[in-house]
MARLOZA-95738 format. One record per residue (C-alpha): residue number from 1; residue in three letters; x, z, y. Coordinates in pm, 1 decimal, padded with zeros to 6 digits. Example, Ala and Ser with C-alpha at 12.3 -4.5 7.8 and 13.67 -1.06 7.14 Angstrom:
[rec 1; 'ALA'; [01230.0; 00780.0; -00450.0]] [rec 2; 'SER'; [01367.0; 00714.0; -00106.0]] 
! end
This chain:
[rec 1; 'UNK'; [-00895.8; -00348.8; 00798.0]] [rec 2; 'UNK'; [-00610.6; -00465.2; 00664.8]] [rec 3; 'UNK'; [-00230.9; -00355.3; 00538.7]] [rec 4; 'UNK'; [-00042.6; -00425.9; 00819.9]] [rec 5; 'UNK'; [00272.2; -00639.1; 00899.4]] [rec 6; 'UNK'; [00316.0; -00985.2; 00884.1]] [rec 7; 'UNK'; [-00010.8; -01081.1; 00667.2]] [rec 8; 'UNK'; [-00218.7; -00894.2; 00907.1]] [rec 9; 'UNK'; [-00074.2; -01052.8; 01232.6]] [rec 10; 'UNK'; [-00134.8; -01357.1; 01095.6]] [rec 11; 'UNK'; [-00470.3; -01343.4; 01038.9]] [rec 12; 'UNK'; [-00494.2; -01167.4; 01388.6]] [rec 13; 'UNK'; [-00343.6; -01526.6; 01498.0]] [rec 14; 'UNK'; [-00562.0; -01715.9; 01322.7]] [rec 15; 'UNK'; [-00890.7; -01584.2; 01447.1]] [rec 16; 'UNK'; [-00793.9; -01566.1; 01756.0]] [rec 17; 'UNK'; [-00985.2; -01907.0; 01855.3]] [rec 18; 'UNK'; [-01247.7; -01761.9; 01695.5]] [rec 19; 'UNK'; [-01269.8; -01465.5; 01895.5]] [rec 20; 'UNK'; [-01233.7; -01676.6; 02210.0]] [rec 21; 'UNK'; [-01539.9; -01924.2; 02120.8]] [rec 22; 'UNK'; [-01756.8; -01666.3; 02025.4]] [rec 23; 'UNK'; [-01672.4; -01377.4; 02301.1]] [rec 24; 'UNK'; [-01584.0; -01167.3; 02023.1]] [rec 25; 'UNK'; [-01319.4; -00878.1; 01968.7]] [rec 26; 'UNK'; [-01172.0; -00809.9; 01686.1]] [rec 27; 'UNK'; [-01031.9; -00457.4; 01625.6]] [rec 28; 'UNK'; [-00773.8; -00429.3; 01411.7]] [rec 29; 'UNK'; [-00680.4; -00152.6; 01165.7]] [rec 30; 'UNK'; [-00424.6; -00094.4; 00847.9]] [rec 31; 'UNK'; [-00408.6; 00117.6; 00572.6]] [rec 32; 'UNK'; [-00149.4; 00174.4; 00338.5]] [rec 33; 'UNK'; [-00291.9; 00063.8; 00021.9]] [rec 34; 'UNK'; [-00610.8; 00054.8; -00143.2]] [rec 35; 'UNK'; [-00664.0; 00434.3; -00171.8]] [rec 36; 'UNK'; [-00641.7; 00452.9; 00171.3]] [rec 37; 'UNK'; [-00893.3; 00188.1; 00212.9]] [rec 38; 'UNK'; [-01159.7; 00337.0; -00001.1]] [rec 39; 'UNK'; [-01143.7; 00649.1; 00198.6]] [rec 40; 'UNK'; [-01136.6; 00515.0; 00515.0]] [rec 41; 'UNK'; [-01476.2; 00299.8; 00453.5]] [rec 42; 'UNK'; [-01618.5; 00623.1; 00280.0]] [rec 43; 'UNK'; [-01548.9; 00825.4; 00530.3]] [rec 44; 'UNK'; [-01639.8; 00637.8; 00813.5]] [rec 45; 'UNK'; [-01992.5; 00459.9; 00718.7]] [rec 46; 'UNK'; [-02033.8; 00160.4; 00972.2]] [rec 47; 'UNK'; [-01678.6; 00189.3; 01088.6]] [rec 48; 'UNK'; [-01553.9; -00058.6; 00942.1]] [rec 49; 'UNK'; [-01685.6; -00445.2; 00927.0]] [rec 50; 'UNK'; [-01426.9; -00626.9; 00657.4]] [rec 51; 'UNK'; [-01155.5; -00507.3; 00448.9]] [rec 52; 'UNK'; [-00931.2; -00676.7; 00167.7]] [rec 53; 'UNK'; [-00909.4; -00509.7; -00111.3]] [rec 54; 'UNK'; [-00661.7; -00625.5; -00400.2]] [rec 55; 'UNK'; [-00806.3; -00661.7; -00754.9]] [rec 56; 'UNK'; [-00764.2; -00311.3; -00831.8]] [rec 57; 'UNK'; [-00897.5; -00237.3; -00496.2]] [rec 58; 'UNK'; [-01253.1; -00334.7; -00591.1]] [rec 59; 'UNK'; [-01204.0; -00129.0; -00920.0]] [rec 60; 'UNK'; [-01176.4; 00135.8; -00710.6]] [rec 61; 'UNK'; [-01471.6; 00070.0; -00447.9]] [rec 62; 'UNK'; [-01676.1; -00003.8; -00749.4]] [rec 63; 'UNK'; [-01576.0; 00277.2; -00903.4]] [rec 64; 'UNK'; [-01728.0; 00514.2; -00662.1]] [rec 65; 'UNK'; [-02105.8; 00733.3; -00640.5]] [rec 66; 'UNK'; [-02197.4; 00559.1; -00374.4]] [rec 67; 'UNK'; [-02235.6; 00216.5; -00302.8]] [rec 68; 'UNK'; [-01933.6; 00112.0; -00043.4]] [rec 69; 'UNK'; [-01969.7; -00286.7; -00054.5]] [rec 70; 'UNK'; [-02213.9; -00468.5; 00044.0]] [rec 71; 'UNK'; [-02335.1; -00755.4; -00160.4]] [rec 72; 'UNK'; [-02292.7; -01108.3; 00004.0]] [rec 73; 'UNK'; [-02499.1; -01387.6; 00072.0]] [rec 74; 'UNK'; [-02232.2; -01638.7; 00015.0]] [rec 75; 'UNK'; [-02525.3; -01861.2; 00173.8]] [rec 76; 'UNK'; [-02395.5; -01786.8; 00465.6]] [rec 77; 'UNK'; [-02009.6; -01917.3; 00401.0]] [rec 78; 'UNK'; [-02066.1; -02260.6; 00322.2]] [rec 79; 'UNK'; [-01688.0; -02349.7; 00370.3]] [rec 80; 'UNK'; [-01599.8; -02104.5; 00071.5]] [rec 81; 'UNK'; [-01713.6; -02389.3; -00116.2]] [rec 82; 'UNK'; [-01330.4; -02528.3; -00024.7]] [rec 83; 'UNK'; [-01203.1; -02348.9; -00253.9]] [rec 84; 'UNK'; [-01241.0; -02440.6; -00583.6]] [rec 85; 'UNK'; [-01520.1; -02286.1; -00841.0]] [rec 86; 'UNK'; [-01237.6; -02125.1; -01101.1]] [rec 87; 'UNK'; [-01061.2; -01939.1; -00801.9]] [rec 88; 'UNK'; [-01433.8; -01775.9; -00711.4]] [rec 89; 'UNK'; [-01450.8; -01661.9; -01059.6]] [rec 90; 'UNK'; [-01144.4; -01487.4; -01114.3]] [rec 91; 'UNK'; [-01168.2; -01169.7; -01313.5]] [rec 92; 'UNK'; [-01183.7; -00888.1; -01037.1]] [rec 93; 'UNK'; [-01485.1; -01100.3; -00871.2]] [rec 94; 'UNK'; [-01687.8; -01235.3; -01165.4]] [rec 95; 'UNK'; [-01955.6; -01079.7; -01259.4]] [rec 96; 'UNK'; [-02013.9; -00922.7; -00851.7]] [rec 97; 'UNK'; [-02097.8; -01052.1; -00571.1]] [rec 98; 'UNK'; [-01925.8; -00806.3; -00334.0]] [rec 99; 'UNK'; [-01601.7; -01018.1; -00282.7]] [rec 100; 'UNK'; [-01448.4; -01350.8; -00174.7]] [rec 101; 'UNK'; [-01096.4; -01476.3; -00309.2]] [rec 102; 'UNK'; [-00844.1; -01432.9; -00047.8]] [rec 103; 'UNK'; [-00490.4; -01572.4; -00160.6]] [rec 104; 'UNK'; [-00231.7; -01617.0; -00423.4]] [rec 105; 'UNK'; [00039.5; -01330.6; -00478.8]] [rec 106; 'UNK'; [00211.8; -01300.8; -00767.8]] [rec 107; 'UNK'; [00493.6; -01130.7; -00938.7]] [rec 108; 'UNK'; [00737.8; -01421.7; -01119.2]] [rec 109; 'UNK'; [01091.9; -01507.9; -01151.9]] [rec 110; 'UNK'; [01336.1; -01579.0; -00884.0]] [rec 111; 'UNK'; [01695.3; -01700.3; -00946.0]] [rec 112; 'UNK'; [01990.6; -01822.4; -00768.4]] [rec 113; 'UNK'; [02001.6; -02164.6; -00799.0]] [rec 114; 'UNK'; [02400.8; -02203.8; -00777.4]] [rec 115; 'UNK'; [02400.6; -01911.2; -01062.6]] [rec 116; 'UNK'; [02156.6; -01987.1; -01317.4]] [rec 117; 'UNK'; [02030.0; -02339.4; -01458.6]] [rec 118; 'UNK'; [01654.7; -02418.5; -01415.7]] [rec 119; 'UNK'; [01447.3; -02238.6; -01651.3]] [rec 120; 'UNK'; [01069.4; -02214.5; -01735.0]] [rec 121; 'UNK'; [01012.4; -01905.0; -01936.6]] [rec 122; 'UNK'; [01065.1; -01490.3; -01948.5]] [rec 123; 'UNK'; [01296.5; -01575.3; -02276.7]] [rec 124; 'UNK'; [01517.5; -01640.3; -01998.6]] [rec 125; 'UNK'; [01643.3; -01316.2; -01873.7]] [rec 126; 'UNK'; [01698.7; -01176.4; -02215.1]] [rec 127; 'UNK'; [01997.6; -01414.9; -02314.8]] [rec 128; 'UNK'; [02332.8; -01180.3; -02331.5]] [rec 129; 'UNK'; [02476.9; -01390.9; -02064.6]] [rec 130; 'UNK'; [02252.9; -01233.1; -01748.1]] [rec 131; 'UNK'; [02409.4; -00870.1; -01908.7]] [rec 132; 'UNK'; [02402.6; -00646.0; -01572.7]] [rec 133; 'UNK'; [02268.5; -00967.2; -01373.7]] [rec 134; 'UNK'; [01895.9; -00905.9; -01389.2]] [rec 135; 'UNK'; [01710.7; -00684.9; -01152.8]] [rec 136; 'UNK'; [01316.6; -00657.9; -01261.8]] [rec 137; 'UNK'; [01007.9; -00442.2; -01088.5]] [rec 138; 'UNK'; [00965.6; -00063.8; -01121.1]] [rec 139; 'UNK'; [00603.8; -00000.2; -01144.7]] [rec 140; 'UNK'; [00536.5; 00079.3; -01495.7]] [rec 141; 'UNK'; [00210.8; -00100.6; -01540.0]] [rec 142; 'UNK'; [00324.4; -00396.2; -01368.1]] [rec 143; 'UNK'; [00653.6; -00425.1; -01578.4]] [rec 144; 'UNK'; [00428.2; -00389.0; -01881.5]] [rec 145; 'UNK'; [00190.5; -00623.7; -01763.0]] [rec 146; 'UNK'; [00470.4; -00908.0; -01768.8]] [rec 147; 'UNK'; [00637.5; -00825.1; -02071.7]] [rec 148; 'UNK'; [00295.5; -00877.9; -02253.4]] [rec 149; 'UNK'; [00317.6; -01199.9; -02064.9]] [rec 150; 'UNK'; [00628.3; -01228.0; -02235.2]] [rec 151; 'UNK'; [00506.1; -01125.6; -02551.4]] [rec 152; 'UNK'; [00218.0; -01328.0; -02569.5]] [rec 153; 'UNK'; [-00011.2; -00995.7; -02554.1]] [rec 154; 'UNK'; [-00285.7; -00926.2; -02338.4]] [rec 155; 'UNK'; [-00235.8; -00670.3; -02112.3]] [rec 156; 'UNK'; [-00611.7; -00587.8; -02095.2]] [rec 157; 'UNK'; [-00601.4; -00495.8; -02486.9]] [rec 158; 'UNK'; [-00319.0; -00206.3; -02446.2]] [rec 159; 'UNK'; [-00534.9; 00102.7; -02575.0]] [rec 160; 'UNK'; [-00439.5; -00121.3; -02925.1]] [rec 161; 'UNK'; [-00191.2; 00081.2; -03043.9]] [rec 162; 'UNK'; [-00044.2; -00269.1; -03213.7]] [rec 163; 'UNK'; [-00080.8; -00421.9; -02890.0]] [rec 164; 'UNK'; [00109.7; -00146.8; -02676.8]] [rec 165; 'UNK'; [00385.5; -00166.2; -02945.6]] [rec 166; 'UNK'; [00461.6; -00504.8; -02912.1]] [rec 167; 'UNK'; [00478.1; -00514.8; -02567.5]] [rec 168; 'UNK'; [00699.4; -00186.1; -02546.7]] [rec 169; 'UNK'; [00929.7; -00376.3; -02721.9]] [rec 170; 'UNK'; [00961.5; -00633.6; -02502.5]] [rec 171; 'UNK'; [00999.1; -00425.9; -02243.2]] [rec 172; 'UNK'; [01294.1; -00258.0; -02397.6]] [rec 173; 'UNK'; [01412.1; -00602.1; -02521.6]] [rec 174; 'UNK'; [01416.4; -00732.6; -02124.0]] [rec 175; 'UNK'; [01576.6; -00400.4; -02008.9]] [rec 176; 'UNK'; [01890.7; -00490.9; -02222.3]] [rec 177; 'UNK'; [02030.5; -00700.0; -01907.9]] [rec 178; 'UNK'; [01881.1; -00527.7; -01621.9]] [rec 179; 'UNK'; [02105.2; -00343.6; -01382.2]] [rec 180; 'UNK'; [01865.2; -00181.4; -01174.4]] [rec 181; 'UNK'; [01482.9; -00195.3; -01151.3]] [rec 182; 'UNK'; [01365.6; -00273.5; -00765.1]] [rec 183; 'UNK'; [01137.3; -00011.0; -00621.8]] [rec 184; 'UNK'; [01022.4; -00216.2; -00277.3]] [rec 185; 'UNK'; [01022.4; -00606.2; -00171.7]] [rec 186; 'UNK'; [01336.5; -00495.6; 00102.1]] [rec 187; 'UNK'; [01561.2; -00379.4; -00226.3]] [rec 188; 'UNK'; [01419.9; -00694.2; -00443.8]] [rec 189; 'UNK'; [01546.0; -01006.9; -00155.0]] [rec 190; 'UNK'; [01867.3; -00766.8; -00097.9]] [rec 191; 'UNK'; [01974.7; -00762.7; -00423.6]] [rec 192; 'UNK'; [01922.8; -01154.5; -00430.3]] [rec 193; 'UNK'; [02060.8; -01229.8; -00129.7]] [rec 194; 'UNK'; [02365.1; -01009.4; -00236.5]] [rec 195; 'UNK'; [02403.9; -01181.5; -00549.2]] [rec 196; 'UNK'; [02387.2; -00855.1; -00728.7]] [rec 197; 'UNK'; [02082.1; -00979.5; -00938.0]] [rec 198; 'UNK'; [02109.0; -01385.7; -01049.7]] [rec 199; 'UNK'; [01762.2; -01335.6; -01178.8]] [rec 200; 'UNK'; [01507.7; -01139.3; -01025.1]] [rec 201; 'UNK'; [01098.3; -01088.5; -01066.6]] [rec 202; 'UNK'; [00970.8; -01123.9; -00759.8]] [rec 203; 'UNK'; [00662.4; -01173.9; -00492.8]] [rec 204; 'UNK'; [00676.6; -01523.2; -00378.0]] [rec 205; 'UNK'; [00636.6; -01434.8; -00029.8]] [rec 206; 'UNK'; [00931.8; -01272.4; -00016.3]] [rec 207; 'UNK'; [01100.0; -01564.4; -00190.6]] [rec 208; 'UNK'; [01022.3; -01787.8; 00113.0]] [rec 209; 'UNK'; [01156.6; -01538.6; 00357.4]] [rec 210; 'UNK'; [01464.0; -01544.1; 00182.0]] [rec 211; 'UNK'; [01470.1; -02003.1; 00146.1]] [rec 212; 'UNK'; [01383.4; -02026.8; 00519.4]] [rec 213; 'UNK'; [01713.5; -01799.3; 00556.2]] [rec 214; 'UNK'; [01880.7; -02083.4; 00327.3]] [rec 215; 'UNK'; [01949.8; -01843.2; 00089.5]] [rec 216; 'UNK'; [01938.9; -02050.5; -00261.4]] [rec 217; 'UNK'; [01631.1; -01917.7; -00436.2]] [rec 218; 'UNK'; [01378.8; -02066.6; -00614.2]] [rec 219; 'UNK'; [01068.6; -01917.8; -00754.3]] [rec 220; 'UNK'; [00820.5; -01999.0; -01044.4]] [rec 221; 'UNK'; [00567.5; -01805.4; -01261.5]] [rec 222; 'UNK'; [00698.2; -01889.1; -01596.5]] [rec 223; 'UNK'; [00519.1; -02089.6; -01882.0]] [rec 224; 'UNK'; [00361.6; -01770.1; -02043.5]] [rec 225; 'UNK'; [00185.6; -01651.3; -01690.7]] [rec 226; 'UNK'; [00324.7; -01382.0; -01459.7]] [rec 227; 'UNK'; [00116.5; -01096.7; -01309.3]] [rec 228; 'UNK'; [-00113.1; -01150.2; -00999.4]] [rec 229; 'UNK'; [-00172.0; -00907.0; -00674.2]] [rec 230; 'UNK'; [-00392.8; -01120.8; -00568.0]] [rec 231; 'UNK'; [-00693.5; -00965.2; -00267.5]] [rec 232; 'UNK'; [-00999.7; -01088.7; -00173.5]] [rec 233; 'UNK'; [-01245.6; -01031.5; 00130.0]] [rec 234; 'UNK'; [-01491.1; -00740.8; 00132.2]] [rec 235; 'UNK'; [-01767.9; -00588.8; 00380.8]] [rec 236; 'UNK'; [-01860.5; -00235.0; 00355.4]] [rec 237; 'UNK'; [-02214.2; -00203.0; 00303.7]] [rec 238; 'UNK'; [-02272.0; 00003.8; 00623.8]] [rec 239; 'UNK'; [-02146.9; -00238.1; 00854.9]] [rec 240; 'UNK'; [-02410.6; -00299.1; 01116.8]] [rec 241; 'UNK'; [-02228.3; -00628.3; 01168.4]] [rec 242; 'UNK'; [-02274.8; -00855.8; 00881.5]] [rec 243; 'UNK'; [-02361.1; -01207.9; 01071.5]] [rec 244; 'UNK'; [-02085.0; -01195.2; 01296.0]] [rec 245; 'UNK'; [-01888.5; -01088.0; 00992.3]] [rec 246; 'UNK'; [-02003.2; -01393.1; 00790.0]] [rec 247; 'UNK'; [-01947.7; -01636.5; 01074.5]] [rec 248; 'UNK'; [-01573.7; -01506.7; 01129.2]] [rec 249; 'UNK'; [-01527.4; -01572.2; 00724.0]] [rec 250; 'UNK'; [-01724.3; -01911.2; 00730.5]] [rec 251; 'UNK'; [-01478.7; -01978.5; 00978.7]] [rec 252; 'UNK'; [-01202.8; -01839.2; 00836.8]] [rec 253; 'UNK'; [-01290.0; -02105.8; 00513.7]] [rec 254; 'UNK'; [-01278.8; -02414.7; 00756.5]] [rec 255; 'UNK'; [-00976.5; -02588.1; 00571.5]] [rec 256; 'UNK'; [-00757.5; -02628.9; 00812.8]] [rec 257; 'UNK'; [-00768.5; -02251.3; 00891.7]] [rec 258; 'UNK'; [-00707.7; -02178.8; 00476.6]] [rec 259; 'UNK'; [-00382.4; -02432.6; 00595.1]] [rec 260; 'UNK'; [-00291.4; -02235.3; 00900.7]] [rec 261; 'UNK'; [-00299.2; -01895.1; 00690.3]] [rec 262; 'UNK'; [-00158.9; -01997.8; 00415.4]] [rec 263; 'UNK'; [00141.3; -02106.4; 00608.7]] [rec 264; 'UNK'; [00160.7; -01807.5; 00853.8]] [rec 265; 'UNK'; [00138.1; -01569.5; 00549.7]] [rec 266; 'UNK'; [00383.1; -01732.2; 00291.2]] [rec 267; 'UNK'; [00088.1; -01703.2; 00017.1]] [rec 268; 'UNK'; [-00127.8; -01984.2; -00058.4]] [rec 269; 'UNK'; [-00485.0; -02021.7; -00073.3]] [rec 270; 'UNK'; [-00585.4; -02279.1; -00318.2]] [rec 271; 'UNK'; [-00803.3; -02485.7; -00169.6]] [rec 272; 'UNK'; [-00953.5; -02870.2; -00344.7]] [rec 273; 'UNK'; [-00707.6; -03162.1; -00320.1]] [rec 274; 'UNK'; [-00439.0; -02882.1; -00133.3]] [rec 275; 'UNK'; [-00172.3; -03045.6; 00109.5]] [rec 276; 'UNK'; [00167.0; -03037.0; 00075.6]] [rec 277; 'UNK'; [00235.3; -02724.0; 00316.1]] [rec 278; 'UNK'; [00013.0; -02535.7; 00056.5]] [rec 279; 'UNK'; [00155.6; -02674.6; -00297.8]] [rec 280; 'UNK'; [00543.7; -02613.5; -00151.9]] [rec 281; 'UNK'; [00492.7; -02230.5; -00171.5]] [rec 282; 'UNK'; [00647.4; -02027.0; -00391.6]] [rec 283; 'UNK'; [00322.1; -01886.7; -00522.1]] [rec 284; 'UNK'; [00094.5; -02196.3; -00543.8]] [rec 285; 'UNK'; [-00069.3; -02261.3; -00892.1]] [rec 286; 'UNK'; [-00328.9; -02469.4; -00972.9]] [rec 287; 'UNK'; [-00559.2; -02251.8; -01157.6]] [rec 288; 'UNK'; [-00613.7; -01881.1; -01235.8]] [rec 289; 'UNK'; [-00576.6; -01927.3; -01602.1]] [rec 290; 'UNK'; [-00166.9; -01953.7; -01526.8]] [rec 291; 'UNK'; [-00194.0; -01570.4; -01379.9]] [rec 292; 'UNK'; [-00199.7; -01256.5; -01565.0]] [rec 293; 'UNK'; [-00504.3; -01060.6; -01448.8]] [rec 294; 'UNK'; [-00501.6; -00667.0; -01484.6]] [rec 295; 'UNK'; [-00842.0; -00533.0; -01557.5]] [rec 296; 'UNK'; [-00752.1; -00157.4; -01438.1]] [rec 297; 'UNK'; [-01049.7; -00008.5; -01596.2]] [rec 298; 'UNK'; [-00866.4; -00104.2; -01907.0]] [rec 299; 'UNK'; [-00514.4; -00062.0; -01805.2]] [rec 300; 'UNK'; [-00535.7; 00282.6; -01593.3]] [rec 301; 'UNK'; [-00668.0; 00516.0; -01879.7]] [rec 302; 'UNK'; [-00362.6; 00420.9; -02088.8]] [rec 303; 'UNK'; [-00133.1; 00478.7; -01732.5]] [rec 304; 'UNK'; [00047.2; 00795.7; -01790.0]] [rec 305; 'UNK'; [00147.3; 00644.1; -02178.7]] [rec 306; 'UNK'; [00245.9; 00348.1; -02017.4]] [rec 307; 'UNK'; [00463.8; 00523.9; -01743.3]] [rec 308; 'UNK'; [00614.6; 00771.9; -02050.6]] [rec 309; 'UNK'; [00723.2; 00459.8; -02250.3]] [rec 310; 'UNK'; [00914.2; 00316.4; -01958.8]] [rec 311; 'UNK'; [01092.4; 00626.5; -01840.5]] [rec 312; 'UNK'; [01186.7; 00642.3; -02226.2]] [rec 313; 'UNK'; [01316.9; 00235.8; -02188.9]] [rec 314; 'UNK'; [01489.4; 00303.7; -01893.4]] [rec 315; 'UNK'; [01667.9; 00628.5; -01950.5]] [rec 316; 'UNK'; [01782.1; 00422.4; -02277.2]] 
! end
């Protein structure tokens, strides 16, 4: 169970070998978001045999009376072992053994490269020069999550009242230039490819869909970190299917399937000593220090003062 479009195809196209060496089909299901996920697996106990949550995704699962992942014998998925120990340790998995990391997604800066000079940090998009030229994410806790980036805060520490302050100002120090806040990845790669926005946060998927159109856009995650929607693997604890499940993954893991993926998705998976086709996307980082990792049992109880602040910022 996945979310659909392109991501999901390509992982149908990647297992497809699979499925023919082992006589195996795979069915294949989507969900809208994570939500939808939790209910589906708790609502239909052995229905489903692998999902991929996001980071807040296992929050959720976790979150719930009864037990909805199963614990894995990462025994079993040798090959996991290509990718390196910091990326199995990332904050939604340590501490559980319920999960595998998937991929790299993250939410950086984009600019036109026959607009703006190179740059390397959020300082960037608050010089009076971008005025009506920046166009930045409209998810409350996401926007705050990068301005504490910004602000050298952490994100996780927001019920400090010191802490939320600083990074509400930054938040109403990058809205200064912003011309519209982008509600949907369609609205964020129009308003590049229109030149309406110069500068842009963005997911560096959609950043490569826009360079293979030869549009001139470049992506990084600046100096300070940017935030992560990273997903890993999961399999519901009533699946009656766990081997086959774990030989799929282990499969899934060979390296030159991470490669294949990788590719076919736009997203990187950070495998040891990575090849070129991996390190050229717009995501790719070499460790998971250089993201900014929401811990939503933190961040969500503090949600609706979060969401009040930025209505307040943006009706400014």
């Amino acid at each position: 169970m996945g979310r659909g479009g392109v991501t999901q195809e390509a992982f149908r196209n990647v297992i497809s070998d699979w499925e023919d060496e082992n006589d195996v089909t795979v069915q294949h299901t989507s969900v809208a978001d994570d939500t939808e996920m939790v209910n589906v697996v708790s609502e239909n106990p052995g229905g489903i045999d692998l999902c991929n949550p996001s980071s807040g995704g296992f929050i959720r699962f976790r979150g719930q009376d009864e037990k909805l992942l199963a614990d894995l014998d990462y025994g079993e998925i040798p090959n996991y072992d290509n990718l390196p120990e910091a990326w199995h340790n990332v904050p939604f998995l340590e501490g559980n053994e319920d999960g595998l990391f998937r991929y790299i997604s993250s939410q950086g800066l984009a600019y036109n490269t026959e607009l703006v000079d190179e740059f390397s940090s959020w300082d960037e998009i608050e010089q009076s020069e971008y005025g009506d030229l920046i166009s930045l994410h409209a998810t409350p806790s996401v926007r705050f999550a990068n301005a504490a980036a910004a602000a050298g805060e952490d994100i996780n520490q927001i019920g400090d009242d010191a802490v939320f302050n600083a990074i509400a100002d930054k938040v109403e120090a990058q809205h200064q230039n912003v011309f519209q806040y982008w509600t949907s990845g369609d609205q964020q790669m129009q308003f590049l490819r229109e030149e309406q926005a110069h500068i842009s946060s963005a997911w560096g998927g959609r950043v490569a869909s826009l360079q293979a159109d030869d549009v001139p856009i470049e992506y990084f995650i600046p100096e300070e970190g940017a935030v992560t929607h990273s997903e890993g693997y999961a399999i519901p604890e009533a699946s009656e299917n766990k081997e086959t499940v774990y030989d799929l993954l282990d499969w899934v893991y060979q390296r030159e399937n991470l490669v294949d993926l990788s590719v076919q998705i736009d997203y990187p998976v950070p495998i040891s000593d990575p090849p070129e086709e991996i390190t050229s996307l717009p995501d790719y980082t070499d460790h998971p220090d250089n993201l900014v990792w929401i811990n939503w049992s933190e961040v969500l109880p503090h949600n609706d003062k979060i969401s009040e602040s930025f209505n307040e910022i943006r009706g400014s």
